[in-house]
C-alpha positions as CSV (number, residue, x, y, z in Angstrom):
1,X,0.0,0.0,0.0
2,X,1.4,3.8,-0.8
3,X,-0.2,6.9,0.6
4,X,0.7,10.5,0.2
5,X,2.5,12.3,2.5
6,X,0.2,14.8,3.1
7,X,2.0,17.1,5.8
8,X,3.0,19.5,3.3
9,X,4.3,20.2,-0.4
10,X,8.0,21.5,-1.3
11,X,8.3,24.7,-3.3
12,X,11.2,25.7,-5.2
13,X,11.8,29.2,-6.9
14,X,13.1,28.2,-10.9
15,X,15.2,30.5,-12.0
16,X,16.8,31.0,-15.6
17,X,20.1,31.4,-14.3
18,X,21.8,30.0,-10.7
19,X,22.3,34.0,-10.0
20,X,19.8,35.4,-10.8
21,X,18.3,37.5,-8.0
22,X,14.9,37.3,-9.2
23,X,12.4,33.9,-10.1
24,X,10.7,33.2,-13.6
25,X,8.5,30.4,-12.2
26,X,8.0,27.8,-9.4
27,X,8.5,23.9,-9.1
28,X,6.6,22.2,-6.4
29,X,6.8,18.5,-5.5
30,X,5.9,16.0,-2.9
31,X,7.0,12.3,-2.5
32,X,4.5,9.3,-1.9
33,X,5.3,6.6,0.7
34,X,4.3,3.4,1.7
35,X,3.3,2.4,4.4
36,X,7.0,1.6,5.6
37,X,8.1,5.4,5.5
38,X,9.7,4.1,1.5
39,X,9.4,6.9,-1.2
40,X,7.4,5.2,-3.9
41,X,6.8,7.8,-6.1
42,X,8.1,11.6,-6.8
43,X,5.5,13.8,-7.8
44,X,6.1,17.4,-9.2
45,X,4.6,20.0,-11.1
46,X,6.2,23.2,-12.1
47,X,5.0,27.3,-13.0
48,X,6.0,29.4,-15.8
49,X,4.5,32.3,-17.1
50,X,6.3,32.5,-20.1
51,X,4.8,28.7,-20.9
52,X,1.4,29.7,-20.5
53,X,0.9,27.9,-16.8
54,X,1.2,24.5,-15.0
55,X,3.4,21.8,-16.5
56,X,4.3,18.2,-14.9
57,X,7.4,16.1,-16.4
58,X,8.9,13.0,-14.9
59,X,11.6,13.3,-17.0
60,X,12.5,16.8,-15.6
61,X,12.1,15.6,-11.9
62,X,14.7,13.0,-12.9
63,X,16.9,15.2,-14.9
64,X,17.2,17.9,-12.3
65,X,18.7,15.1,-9.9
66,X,21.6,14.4,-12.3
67,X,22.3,18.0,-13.9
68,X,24.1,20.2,-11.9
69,X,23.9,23.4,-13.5
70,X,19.8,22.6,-13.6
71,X,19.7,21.9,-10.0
72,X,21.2,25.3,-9.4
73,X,18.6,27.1,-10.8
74,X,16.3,25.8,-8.3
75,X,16.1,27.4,-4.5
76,X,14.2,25.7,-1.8
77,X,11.6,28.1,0.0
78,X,8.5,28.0,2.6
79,X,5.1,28.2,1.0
80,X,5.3,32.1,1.8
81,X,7.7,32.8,-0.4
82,X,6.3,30.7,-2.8
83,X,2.3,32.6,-2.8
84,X,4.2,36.0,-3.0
85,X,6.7,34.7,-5.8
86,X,3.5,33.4,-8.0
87,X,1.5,36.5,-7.2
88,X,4.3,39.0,-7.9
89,X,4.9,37.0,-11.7
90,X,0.8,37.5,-12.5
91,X,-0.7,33.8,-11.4
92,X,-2.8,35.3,-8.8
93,X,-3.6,34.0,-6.0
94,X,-1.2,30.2,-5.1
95,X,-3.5,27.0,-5.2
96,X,-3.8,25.3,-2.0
97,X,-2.2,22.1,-1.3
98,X,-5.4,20.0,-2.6
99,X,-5.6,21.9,-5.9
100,X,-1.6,21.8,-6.4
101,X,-1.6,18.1,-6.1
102,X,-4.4,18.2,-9.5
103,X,-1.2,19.7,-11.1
104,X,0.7,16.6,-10.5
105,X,0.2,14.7,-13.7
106,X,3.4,12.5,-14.4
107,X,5.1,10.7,-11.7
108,X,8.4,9.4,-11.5
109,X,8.3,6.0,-10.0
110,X,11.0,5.2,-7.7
111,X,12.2,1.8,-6.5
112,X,10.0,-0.1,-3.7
113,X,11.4,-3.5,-4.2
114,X,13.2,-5.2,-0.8
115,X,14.9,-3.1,1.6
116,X,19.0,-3.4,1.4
117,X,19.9,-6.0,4.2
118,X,22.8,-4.3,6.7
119,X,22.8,-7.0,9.2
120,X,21.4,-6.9,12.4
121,X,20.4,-3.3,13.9
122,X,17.1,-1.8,13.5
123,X,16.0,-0.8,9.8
124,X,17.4,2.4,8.6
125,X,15.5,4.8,6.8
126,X,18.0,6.7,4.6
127,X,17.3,10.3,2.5
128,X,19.5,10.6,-0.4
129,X,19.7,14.2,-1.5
130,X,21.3,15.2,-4.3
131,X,23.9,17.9,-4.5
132,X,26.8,19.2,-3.2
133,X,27.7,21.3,0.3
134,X,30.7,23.1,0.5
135,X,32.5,23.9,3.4
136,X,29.8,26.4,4.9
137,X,27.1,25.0,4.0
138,X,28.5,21.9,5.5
139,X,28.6,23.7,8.7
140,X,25.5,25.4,8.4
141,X,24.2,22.0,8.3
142,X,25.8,20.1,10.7
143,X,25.0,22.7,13.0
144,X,21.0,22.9,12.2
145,X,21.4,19.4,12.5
146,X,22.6,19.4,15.8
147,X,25.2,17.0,15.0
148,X,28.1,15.5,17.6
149,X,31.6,15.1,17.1
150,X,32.3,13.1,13.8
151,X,33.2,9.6,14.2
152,X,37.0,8.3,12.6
153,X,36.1,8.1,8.7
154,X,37.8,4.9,9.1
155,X,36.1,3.3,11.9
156,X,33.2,1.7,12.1
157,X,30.9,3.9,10.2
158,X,33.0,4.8,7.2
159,X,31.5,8.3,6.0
160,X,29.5,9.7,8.9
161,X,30.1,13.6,9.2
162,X,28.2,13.5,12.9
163,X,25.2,12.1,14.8
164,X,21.7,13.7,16.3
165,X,19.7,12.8,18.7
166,X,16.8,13.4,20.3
167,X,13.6,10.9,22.4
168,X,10.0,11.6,21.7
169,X,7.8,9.8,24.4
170,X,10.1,7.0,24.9
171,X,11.2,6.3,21.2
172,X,14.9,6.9,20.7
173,X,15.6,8.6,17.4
174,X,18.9,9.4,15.7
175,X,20.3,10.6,12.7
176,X,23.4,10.7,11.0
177,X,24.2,13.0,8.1
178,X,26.8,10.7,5.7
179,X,28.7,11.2,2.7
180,X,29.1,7.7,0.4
181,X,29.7,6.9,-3.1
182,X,30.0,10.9,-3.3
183,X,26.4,11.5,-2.5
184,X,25.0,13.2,1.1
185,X,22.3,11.2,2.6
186,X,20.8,11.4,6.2
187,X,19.8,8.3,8.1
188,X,17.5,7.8,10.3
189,X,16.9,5.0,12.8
190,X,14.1,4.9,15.7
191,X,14.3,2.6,18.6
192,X,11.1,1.1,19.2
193,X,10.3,1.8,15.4
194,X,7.2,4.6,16.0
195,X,5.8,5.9,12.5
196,X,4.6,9.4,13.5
197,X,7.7,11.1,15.3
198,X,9.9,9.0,12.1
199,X,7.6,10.4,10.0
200,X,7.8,14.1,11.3
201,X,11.7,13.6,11.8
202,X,12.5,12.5,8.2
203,X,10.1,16.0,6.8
204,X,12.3,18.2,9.4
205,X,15.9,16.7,8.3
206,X,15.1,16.9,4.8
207,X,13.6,20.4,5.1
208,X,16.7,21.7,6.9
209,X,19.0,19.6,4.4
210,X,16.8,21.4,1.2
211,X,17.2,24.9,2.9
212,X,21.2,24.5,2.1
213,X,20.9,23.2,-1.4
214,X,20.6,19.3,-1.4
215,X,17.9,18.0,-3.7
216,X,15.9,15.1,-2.5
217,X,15.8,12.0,-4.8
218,X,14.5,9.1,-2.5
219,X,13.7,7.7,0.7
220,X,15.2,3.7,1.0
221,X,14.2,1.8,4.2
222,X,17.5,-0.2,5.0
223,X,17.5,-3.3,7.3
């Protein structure tokens, strides 16, 4: 079974050029999971003026992820940014969440086959972002992220840049923020598994992980 995540959508200013100051249109997407927290689908929809409205393309949603210099044209923003950006280019008035999902009209499936077996532990659920973070941005991060002391890259978790924590009614959550095969992810492990704080962690990492540039591509449940 999949459902939307209905919490909330993300909204991204497009821009014609990474520095430019001002927008030409908005992208917004959402992902839908199953019922194990698993992305199963990416849905997006993006608004340009200069196209004549709405638009929905699963090949840009998957093109974005792989091109650099397309990814930089996008910047991650709250919904009020977003309703004044649309106004201010002549759309109006922003659709609410409901209507915006009508726009959604090609989806990019994503895999939902087995989780990766680790070995024993409790399942991992691990947000792969795409992007890069330079040295501020790491920091930025690592600090928003409330992340300890990084463990030896050598040791026994090859790649970790630090650990948070935090315990939500007797659930132990934590999350690492890793860098493997060149790509930054965030995992996130809870301890008894509890779907409603892991739910609400995984949107707050990967809001705060968007807000410095990384792209979301996919949520994998790891065991």
């Amino acid at each position: 079974m999949r459902r939307t995540d209905t919490t909330a959508l993300d909204y991204y200013l497009l821009r014609a050029e990474a520095d430019d100051v001002e927008a030409t249109g908005l992208v917004v997407e959402e992902f839908v999971l199953a019922d194990d927290l698993s992305a199963t689908l990416l849905r997006s929809a993006g608004w340009t003026p200069a196209d004549g409205g709405w638009w929905s393309s699963a090949a840009y949603a998957r093109t974005v992820r792989a091109d650099r210099r397309l990814r930089a044209r996008l910047a991650a923003v709250d919904r009020a940014a977003a309703e004044a950006t649309y106004q201010r280019l002549g759309g109006g008035t922003l659709p609410g969440e409901a209507a915006l999902r009508d726009r959604f009209h090609e989806d990019l499936p994503l895999s939902s086959g087995a989780p990766l077996r680790l070995g024993a532990g409790p399942d991992v659920h691990r947000v792969l972002f795409a992007g890069e973070l330079d040295d501020r941005r790491l920091a930025e991060l690592s600090a928003l992220l409330r992340l300890d002391d990084a463990p030896s890259a050598t040791g026994a978790r090859p790649g970790v840049v630090g650990t948070g924590r935090l315990r939500v009614d007797g659930t132990n959550l934590r999350w690492d923020l890793r860098h493997v095969g060149g790509a930054w992810c965030v995992d996130v492990t809870s301890e008894p598994v509890a779907a409603d704080p892991l739910r609400r962690l995984l949107r707050r990492l990967t809001d705060l992980a968007r807000g410095q540039g990384l792209l979301p591509a996919t949520i994998d449940r790891l065991s």
